[in-house]
N, C-alpha and C positions, 0 to 999 in steps of 0.2 A: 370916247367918254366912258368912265366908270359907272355902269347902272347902280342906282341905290339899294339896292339887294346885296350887291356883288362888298359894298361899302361894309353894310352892317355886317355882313360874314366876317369879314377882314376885322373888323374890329371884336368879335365876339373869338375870333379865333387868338388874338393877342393878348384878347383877359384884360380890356382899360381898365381903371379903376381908379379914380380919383384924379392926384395929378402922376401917379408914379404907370409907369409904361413896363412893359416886359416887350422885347424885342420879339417880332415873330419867329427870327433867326432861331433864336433859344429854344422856341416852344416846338421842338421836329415833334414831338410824341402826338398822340389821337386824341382829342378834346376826351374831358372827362368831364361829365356832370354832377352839378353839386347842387344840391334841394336845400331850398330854405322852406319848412314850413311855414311860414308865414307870411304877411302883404310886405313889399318894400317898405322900408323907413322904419320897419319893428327894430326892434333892439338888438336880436337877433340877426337879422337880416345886415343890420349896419356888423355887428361883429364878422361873420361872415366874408362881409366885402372883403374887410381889412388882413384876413387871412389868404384871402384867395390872392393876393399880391404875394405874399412869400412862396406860398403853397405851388402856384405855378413856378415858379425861380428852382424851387426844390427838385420838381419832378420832371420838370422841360416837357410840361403839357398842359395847354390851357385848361383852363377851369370855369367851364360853362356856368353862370348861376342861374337857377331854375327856381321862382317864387310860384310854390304851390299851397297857398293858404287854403283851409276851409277842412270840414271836421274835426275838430280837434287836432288838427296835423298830420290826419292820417291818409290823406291824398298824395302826401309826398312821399311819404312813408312805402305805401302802398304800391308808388311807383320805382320806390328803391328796388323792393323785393319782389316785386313781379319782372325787372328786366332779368334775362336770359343768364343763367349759370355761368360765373366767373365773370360780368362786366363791372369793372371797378365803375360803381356810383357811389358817391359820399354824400352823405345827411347829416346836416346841423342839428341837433335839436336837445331839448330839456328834459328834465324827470314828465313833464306832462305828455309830449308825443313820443316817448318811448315807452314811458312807463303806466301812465294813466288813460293817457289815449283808450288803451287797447281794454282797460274798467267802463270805460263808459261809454263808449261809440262804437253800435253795432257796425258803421259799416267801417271797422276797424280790420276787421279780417285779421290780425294778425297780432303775434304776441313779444314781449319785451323780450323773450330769449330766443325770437325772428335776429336784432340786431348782435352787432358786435361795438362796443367801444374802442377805438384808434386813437383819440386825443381828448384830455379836456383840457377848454381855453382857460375856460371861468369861472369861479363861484363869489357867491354873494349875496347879501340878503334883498329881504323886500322891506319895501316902506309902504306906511300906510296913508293915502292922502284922504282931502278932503274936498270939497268945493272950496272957494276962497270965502263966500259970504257964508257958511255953515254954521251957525250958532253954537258952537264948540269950538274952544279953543287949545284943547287936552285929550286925552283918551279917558280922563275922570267924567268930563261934560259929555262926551260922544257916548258914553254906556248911559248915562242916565238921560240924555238927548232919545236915544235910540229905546228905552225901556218905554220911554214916556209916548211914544208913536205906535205901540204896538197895534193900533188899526190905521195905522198908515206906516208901513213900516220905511228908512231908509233905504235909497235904489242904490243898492253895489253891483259897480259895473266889473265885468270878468272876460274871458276870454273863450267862455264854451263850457260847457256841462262839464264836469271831471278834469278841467283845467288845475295848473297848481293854483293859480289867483283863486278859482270857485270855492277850492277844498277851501283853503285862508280863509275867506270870507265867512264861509255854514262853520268853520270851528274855532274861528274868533266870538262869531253871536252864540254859537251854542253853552260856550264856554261862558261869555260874559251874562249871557242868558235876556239875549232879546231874537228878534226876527229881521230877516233883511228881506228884500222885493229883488229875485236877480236877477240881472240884465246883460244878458251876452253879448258880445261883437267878435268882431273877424279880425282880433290883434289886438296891441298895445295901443298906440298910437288914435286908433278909433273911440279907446276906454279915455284917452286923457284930453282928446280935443272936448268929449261932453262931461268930460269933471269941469274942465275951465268954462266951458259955456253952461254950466249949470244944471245940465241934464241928467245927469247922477250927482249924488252926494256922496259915497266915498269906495274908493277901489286900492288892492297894493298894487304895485310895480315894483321890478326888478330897481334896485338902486341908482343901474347907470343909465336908467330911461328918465333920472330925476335932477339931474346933475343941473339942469339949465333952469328949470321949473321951479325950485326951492328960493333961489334966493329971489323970482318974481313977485311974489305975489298974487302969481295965478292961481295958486291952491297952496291948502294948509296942508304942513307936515307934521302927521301925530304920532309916529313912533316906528322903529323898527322890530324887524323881527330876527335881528342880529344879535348874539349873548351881551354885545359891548356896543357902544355907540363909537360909528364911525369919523376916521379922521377927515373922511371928504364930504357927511354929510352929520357933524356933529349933535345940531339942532335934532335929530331923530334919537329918541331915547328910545331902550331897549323897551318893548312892551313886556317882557317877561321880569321889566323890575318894576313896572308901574300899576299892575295890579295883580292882588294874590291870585284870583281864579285863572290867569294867564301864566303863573310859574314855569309850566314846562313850553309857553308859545316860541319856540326858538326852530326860525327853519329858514333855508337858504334857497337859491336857484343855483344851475350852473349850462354850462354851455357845453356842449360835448360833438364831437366826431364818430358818426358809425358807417358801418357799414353792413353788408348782407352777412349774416352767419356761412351762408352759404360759399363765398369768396376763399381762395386759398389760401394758404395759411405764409407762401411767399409772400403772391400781393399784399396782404395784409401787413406783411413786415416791412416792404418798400413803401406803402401809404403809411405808415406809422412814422417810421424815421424821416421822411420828407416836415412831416406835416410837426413832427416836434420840432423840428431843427426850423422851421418857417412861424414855430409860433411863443418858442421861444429866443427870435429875434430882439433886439435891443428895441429899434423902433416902435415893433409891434408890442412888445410888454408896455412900452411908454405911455401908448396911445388909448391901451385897454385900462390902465392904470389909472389915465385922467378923465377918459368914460364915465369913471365910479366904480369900475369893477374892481374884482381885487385878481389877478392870473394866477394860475391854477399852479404848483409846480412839475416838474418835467414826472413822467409817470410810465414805468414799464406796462407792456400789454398783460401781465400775468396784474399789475398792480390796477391797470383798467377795468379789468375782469372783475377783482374784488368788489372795485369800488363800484362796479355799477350793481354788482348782487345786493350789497349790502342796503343801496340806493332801491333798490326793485323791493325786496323785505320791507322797507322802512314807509314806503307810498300804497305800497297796495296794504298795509296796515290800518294805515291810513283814510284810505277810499273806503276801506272796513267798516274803521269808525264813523265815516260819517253817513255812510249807507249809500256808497254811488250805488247806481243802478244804470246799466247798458239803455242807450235810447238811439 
C-alpha cells in the first residue's frame, strides 16, 4: 500500500492543477518553487495557479506552489532572497510586495532593486466597491456620505499598511477631502467576504476579483480607477471623470514574475523564455481575459527592467505623498 505522504509527494511533484495534468514523465528536472504572497483563493494566487500549468510544460520541472501570506508580502519575499545563491525560486507579486512592501514594513529587510522582473502576466485597474445596503448610490453620494461622518468616519477595508489598496484608499479621501477608519486583513478575499457581510463599507479590488460579484447584488459598483470604462465591467465609470478633484486618480495593478537579482543571467534567460511562451498560451490568455483581466503583451528582459524602474519611480512617489511610514 502507498502511504499517504508518499501520495501527496507524487502529486506535488506532477504540479495538479485543476483538471489539466502534466505527466511526471515530462517533469525529469528538480521542483522549482514558486511563492504566492498571498492566502489561497486571492486573485493572485488563482493567476498563479493557472500559469504554473504551462510554466511546468515549458521547463520540464514541476512548480511547487508556496502560499506565504502575512506582512505586506514580505515573508515570501524574504524567503525568495534568503535561499542560497543561484536557486531558481520565482515570486508572483504586484507593485505593493515589490515595491511598497519594502516603504512601509520594517520587517521587510529588503528592497525593490533586491528583485529582478521575468514576466508580466497582467495589468488592470481597480474598482471601487461598496457594501450592498450603503446609502450611496454614486461616488457624488459617497463623498458627501463620507464628509458628513467625519466623527464616525467610513471603514475601508485594505490589505496592510502601504498596500496598493491602502495608498487608493488615504488618496481617494484626501483628495476628495474626508477621513476613512482603516482596516487591514491578510488578502483580498478576507476584505470582500466583510464588504458583503457588512463589516466595512467600502474597499477597491483588482477588477478580475469582481467579475462574479458585480452583477450579484452583494455590493455596489462605484467606479473605476481605469482612464476608460471597461468592456467587462462597464457599469464602473472612470472616477477620474466623475469628479474634478479626482482628475489625475488613474492607477492600475499588474501581475509580474521575479526573481532574485542575485540569479544568473543564463537562468534568468531560460525562466524568461519558458514562462513567456507558457503565458502567452492561447488558453491561458483566454482564461485571464475572462478573469477580467486584461494580459499584458509579450515583453523583452531589457523591456522588464524599464518597466519595473519606471513602476518603482511612479509608487514610491507616491508612498511620498501620502506619508507611508515603515511600521
Amino acid at each position: 500500500m502507498i502511504h499517504r505522504r508518499d501520495c501527496l509527494t507524487t502529486l506535488l511533484a506532477v504540479g495538479l492543477s485543476g483538471s489539466v495534468r502534466v505527466s511526471a514523465q515530462a517533469l525529469s528536472g528538480p521542483p522549482i518553487s514558486f511563492i504566492v504572497p498571498q492566502p489561497a483563493g486571492n486573485p493572485t494566487d488563482v493567476l498563479a495557479r493557472r500559469l504554473q500549468i504551462g510554466a511546468q510544460r515549458e521547463l520540464g520541472q514541476p512548480l511547487i506552489m508556496d502560499n506565504l501570506p502575512g506582512a505586506g508580502g514580505s515573508l515570501g519575499v524574504n524567503k525568495m532572497l534568503s535561499a542560497p545563491t543561484g536557486t531558481p525560486i520565482l515570486l508572483i507579486a504586484s507593485q505593493t510586495e515589490s515595491i511598497l512592501t519594502p516603504l512601509s514594513v520594517k520587517a521587510a529587510r529588503y528592497s525593490s532593486d533586491k528583485l529582478r522582473p521575468v514576466l508580466l502576466i497582467t495589468r488592470g485597474p481597480y474598482v471601487l466597491l461598496g457594501r450592498a445596503d450603503l446609502p450611496a448610490r454614486n461616488l457624488g453620494e459617497l463623498i458627501q456620505l463620507a464628509r458628513q461622518r467625519a466623527s464616525r468616519p467610513l471603514a475601508y477595508g485594505h490589505i496592510g499598511n502601504g498596500s496598493m489598496i491602502h495608498l487608493l484608499g488615504e488618496r481617494l479621501a484626501r483628495k476628495a477631502g474626508f477621513t476613512l477608519t482603516q482596516v487591514p486583513y491578510k488578502g483580498v478575499p478576507p476584505v470582500l467576504q466583510d464588504l458583503i457581510g457588512g463589516q466595512i463599507d467600502i474597499t477597491f479590488v483588482p477588477q478580475s476579483a469582481v467579475r462574479d460579484l458585480a452583477s450579484s447584488g452583494k455590493v455596489k459598483v462605484l467606479g473605476t480607477t481605469g482612464s476608460a470604462a471597461s468592456d467587462r465591467l462597464p457599469e464602473a465609470l472612470p472616477l477620474s471623470k466623475l469628479d474634478a478633484s479626482l482628475s489625475d486618480f488613474v492607477h492600475g495593478t499588474w501581475g509580474a514574475v521575479f526573481v532574485s537579482r542575485s540569479l544568473p543571467d543564463e537562468e534568468v534567460r531560460r525562466l524568461h523564455k519558458a514562462l513567456t511562451v507558457a503565458c502567452h498560451d492561447p488558453q491561458f490568455q483566454a482564461q485571464t481575459a475572462a478573469s477580467g483581466s486584461e494580459p499584458a503583451p509579450p515583453m523583452t528582459l531589457l523591456e522588464l527592467e524599464r518597466f519595473f524602474d519606471d513602476e518603482t519611480r511612479l509608487y514610491q512617489a507616491m508612498a511620498r505623498e501620502i506619508g507611508i511610514q515603515p511600521e
